[in-house]
C-alpha positions as CSV (number, residue, x, y, z in Angstrom):
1,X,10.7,-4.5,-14.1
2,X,10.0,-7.2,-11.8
3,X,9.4,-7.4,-8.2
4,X,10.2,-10.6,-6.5
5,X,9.1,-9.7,-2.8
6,X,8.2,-6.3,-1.2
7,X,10.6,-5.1,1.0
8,X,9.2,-4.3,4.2
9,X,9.0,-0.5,4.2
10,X,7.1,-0.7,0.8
11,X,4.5,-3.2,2.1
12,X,3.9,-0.6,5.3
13,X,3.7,2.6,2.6
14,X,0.8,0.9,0.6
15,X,-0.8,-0.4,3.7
16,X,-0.4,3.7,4.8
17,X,-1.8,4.9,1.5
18,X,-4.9,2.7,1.9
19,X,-5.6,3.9,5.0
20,X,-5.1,7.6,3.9
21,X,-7.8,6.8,1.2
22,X,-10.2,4.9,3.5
23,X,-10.3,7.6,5.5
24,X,-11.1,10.0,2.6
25,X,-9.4,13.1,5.3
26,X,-6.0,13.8,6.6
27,X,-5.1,12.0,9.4
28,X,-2.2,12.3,11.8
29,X,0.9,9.7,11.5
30,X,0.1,8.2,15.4
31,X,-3.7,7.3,13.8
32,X,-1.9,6.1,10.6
33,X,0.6,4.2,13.0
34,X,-1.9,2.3,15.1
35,X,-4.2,1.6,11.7
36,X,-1.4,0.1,9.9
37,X,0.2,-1.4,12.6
38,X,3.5,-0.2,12.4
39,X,6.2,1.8,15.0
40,X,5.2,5.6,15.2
41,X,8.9,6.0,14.3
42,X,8.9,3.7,11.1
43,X,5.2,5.5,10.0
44,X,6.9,8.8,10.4
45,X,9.9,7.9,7.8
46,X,7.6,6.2,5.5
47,X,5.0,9.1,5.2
48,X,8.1,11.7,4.7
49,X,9.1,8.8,2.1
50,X,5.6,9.4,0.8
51,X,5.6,13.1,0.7
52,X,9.1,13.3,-1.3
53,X,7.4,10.8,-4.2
54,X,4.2,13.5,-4.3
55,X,1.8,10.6,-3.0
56,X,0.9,12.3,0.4
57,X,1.3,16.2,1.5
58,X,1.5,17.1,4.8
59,X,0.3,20.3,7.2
60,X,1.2,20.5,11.1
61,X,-0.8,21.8,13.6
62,X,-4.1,20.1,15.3
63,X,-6.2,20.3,12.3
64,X,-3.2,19.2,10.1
65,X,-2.1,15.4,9.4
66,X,-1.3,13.6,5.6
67,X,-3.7,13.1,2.8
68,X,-3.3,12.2,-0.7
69,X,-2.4,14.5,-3.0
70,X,-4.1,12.8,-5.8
71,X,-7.9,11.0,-5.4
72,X,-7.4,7.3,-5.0
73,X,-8.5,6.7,-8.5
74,X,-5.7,8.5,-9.4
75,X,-2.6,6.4,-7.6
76,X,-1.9,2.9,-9.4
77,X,0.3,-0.1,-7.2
78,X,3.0,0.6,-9.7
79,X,4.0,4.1,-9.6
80,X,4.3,3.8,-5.5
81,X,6.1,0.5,-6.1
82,X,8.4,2.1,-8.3
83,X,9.3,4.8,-6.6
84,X,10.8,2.6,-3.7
85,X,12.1,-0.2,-5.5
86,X,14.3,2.7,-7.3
87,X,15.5,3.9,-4.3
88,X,15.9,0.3,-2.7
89,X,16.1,-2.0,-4.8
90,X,16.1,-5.8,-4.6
91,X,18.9,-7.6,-5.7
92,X,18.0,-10.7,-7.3
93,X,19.3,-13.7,-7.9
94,X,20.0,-14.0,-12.0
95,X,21.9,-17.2,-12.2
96,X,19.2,-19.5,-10.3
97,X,16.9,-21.5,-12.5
98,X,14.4,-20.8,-9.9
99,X,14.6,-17.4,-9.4
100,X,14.3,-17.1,-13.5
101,X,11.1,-19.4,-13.2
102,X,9.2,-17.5,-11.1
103,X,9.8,-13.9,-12.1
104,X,8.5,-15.4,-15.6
105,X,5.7,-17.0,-13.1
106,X,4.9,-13.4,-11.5
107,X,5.4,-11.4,-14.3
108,X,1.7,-11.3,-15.6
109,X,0.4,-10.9,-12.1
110,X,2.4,-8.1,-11.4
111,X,1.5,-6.4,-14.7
112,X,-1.8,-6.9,-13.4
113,X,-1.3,-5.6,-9.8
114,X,0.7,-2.4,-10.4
115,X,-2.6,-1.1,-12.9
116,X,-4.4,-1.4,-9.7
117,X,-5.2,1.9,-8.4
118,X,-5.2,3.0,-4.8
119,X,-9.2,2.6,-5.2
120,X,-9.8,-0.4,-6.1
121,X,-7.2,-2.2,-3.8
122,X,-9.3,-0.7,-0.7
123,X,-12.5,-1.4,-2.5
124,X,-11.1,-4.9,-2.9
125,X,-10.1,-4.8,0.9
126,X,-13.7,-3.4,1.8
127,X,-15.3,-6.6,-0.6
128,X,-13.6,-9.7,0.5
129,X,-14.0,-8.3,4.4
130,X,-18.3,-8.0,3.4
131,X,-18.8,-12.0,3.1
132,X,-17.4,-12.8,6.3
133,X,-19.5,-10.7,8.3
134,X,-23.1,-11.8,6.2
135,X,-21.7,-15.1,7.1
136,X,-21.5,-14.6,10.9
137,X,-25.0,-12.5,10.9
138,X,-26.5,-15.5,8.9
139,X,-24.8,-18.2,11.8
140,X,-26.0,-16.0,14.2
141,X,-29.3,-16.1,12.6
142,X,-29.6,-20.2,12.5
């Protein structure tokens, strides 16, 4: 299966799941909200979304919030992907040259990208983010 964009909601559910697993605790959908940058209303309806595919549980209370069910080790790109594109999916466009072009184009990277697991994507995050900052500390340095 092919993915030709990321409808909105999924791009907002990964972002939520990385944050879930930075955070390594359960945290409460108005943190999640702000983190991820998303409406409190739209984080709500994703993390339910999130709890029905068994990627996130949930507990009320003050000590309560969402966590993982699984370590992020555990979660790969493509199972979340997946699970929304079967319930929304995209339509695509099968009679455009184009369109045919680059899904062939895509096709290894996306192979590629839904192995990734929730790990290594916030590892990746936390990596490219480290050069920046040695650079400004060695400008500030000069």
């Amino acid at each position: 299966m092919t993915w030709p964009g990321f409808p909105k909601r999924l791009q907002s559910a990964l972002k939520a799941l990385c944050c879930l697993a930075e955070a390594q605790t359960a945290m409460q959908a108005p943190g999640i909200a702000e983190r991820i940058i998303v409406s409190k209303a739209e984080t709500a309806k994703i993390l339910q979304l999130l709890v029905w595919g068994g990627f996130v549980t949930s507990r009320r209370g003050t000590k309560g919030g969402f966590q993982l069910v699984k370590s992020p080790d555990e979660i790969t790109m493509g199972e979340v992907i997946d699970f929304f594109l079967a319930r929304h999916p995209v339509e695509e466009d099968r009679n455009s040259p184009v369109m045919r072009a680059l899904r062939q184009a895509m096709a290894p990277g996306q192979r590629k990208f839904a192995r990734l697991t929730l790990a290594e994507v916030t590892h990746f995050r936390a990596r490219r983010s480290a050069p920046k900052s040695a650079s400004r500390t060695r400008k500030k340095q000069l």
